[in-house]
N, C-alpha and C positions, 0 to 999 in steps of 0.2 A: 724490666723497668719500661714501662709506657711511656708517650709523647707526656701523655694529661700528669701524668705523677710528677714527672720533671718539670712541669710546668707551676705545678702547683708547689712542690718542691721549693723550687727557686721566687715563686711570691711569697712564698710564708719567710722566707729567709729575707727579701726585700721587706717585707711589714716589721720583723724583727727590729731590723739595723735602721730601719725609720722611726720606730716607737722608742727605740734608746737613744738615737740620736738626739730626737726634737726636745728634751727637754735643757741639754746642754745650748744649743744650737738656737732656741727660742730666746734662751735668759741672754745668753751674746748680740741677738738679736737687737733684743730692747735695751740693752745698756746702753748698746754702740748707738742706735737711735736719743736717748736720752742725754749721751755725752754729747754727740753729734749738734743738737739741739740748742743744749749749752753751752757747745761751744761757737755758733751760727749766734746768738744773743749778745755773748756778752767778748765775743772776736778777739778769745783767747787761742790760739793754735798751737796748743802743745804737744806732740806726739804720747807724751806717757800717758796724758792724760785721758787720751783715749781706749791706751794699752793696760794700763793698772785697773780701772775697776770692770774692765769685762774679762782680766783671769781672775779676779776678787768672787766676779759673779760665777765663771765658769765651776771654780772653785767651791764654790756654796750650794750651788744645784746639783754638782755631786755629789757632795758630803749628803744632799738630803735625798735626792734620787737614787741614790747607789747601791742601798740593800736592795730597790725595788728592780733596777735593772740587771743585777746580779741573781734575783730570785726569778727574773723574766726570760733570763740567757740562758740559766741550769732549767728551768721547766722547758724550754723548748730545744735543748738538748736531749732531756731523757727521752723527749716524745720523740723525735728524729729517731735516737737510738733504739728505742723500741719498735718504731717502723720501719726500718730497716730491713730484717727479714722480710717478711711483707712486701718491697719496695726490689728485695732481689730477686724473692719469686715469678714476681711479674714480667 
């Protein structure tokens, strides 16, 4: 195994866990800004109410992103594991 393979290696592994990441981590994002907002307006300070609808959302952008990051995890699984030999020979 080369310098450059482990390197390359370990970015594809960082881009992974970044591309699956951001879509949960985006919708948290903008809820929390959106409660955040509303609740700066109208100077209600409630804790749940910041806590309920960003797992509400965490929760929906799974259900809807979840084959796609599961179909994203297994493809770049079998690729690893097919590069493997490859990756020992060097």
């Amino acid at each position: 195994m080369t310098d450059n393979s482990i390197v390359h290696l370990g970015m594809s592994a960082m881009m992974m866990a970044f591309e699956l990441a951001a879509p949960v981590l985006l919708t948290a994002l903008l809820i929390g800004f959106a409660v955040s907002l509303f609740q700066s307006a109208t100077q209600i300070q409630e804790v749940t109410l910041a806590f309920v609808p960003k797992a509400i959302g965490v929760g929906v952008a799974l259900l809807i992103s979840g084959s796609w990051m599961m179909h994203s995890m297994i493809t770049f699984t079998q690729q690893l594991f097919a590069q493997l030999p490859s990756l020992l020979n060097s």
